[in-house]
C-alpha positions as CSV (number, residue, x, y, z in Angstrom):
1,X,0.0,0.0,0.0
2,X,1.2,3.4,-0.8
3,X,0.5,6.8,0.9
4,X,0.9,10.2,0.1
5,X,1.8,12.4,2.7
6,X,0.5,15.3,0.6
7,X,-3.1,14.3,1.2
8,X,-3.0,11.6,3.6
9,X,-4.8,9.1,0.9
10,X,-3.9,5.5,0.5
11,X,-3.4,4.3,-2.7
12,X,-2.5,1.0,-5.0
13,X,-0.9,3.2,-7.6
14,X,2.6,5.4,-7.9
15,X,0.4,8.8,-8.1
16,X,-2.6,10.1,-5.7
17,X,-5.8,9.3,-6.7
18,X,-7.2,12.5,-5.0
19,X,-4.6,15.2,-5.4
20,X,-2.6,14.0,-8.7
21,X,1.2,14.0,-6.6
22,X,3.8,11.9,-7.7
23,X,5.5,12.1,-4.2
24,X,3.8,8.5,-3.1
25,X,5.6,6.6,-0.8
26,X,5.4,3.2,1.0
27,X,3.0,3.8,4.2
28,X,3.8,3.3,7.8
29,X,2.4,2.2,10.4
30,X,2.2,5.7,12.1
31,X,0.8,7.7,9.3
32,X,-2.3,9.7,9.5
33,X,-4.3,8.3,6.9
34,X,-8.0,10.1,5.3
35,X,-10.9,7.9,7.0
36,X,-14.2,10.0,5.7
37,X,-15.7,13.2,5.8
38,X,-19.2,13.5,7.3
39,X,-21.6,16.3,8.3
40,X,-21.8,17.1,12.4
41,X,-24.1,14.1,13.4
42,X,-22.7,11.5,11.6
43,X,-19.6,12.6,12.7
44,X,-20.7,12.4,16.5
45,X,-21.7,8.9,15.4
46,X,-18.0,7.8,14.3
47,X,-16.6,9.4,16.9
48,X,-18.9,7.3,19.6
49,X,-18.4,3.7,17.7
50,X,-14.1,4.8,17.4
51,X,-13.9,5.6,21.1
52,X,-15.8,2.7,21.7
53,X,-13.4,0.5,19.8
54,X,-10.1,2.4,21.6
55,X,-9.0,3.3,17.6
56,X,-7.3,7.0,17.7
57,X,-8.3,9.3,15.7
58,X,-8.0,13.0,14.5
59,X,-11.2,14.8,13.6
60,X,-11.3,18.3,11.9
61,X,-13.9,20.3,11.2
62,X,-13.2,22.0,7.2
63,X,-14.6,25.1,7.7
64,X,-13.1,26.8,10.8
65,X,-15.3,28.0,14.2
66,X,-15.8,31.2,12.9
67,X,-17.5,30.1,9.4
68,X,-19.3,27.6,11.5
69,X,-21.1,30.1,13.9
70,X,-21.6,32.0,11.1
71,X,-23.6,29.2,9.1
72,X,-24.5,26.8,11.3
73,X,-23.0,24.0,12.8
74,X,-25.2,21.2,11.2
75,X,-23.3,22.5,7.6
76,X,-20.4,22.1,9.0
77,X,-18.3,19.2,7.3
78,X,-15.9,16.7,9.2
79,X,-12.5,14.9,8.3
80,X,-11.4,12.1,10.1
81,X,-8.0,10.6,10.3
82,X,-6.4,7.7,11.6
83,X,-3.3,6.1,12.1
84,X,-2.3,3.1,9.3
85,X,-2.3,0.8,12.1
86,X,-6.1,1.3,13.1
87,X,-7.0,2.4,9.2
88,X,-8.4,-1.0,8.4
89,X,-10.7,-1.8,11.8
90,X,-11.8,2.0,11.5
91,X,-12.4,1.7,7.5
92,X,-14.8,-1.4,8.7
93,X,-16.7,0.9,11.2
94,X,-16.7,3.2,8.9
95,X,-18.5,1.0,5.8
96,X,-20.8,-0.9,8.4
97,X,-22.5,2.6,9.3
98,X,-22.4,4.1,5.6
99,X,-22.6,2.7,2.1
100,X,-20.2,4.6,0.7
101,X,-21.3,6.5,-2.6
C-alpha cells in the first residue's frame, strides 16, 4: 500500500488518486491516513463507535469556528484521520455505518 503524505490518501498506484502527486511513498504504520468526511451528526456517530473500539483518531472540522457560527454548525463538514495501524478496523466501522457512494 502506498500513501501520500501530501493528502494523507492511500493508494494501489505510484500517483494520488485525490490530489494527482507523484510524491507516493510506501505507508507506515504511524501515518495519519484520510478515514471520511461526514456532516456534524454523523460525525458524532464515528466518533462514539471509534472511542468505543479504543482506535485513535483525529477529527477536523473543514470550515473553521468562525465560518461555522456564522452558518450553522449542522453544515459544518468533518475529516477524520487515523493512524495506518487502526486504518483498516476503522475503514470497517466506517463502511458498516455508511454505504459509501
Amino acid at each position: 500500500m502506498n500513501y501520500c503524505p501530501q493528502c494523507y490518501h492511500l493508494t494501489e498506484k505510484k500517483i494520488c488518486d485525490y490530489c494527482q502527486s507523484k510524491k507516493i511513498r510506501p505507508v507506515k504504520d504511524d501515518d495519519k491516513c484520510f478515514l471520511t468526511e461526514k456532516q456534524l451528526i454523523w460525525a458524532e456517530m464515528i466518533k462514539e463507535r471509534l472511542e468505543q473500539e479504543h482506535i485513535p483518531y483525529q477529527c477536523m472540522g473543514n470550515m473553521g469556528t468562525g465560518m461555522a457560527y456564522k452558518v450553522g454548525p449542522y453544515l459544518e463538514n468533518f475529516t477524520f484521520y487515523v493512524p495506518y495501524s487502526y486504518y483498516s478496523p476503522a475503514k470497517l466501522i466506517v463502511d458498516e455505518m455508511f454505504i459509501e457512494e
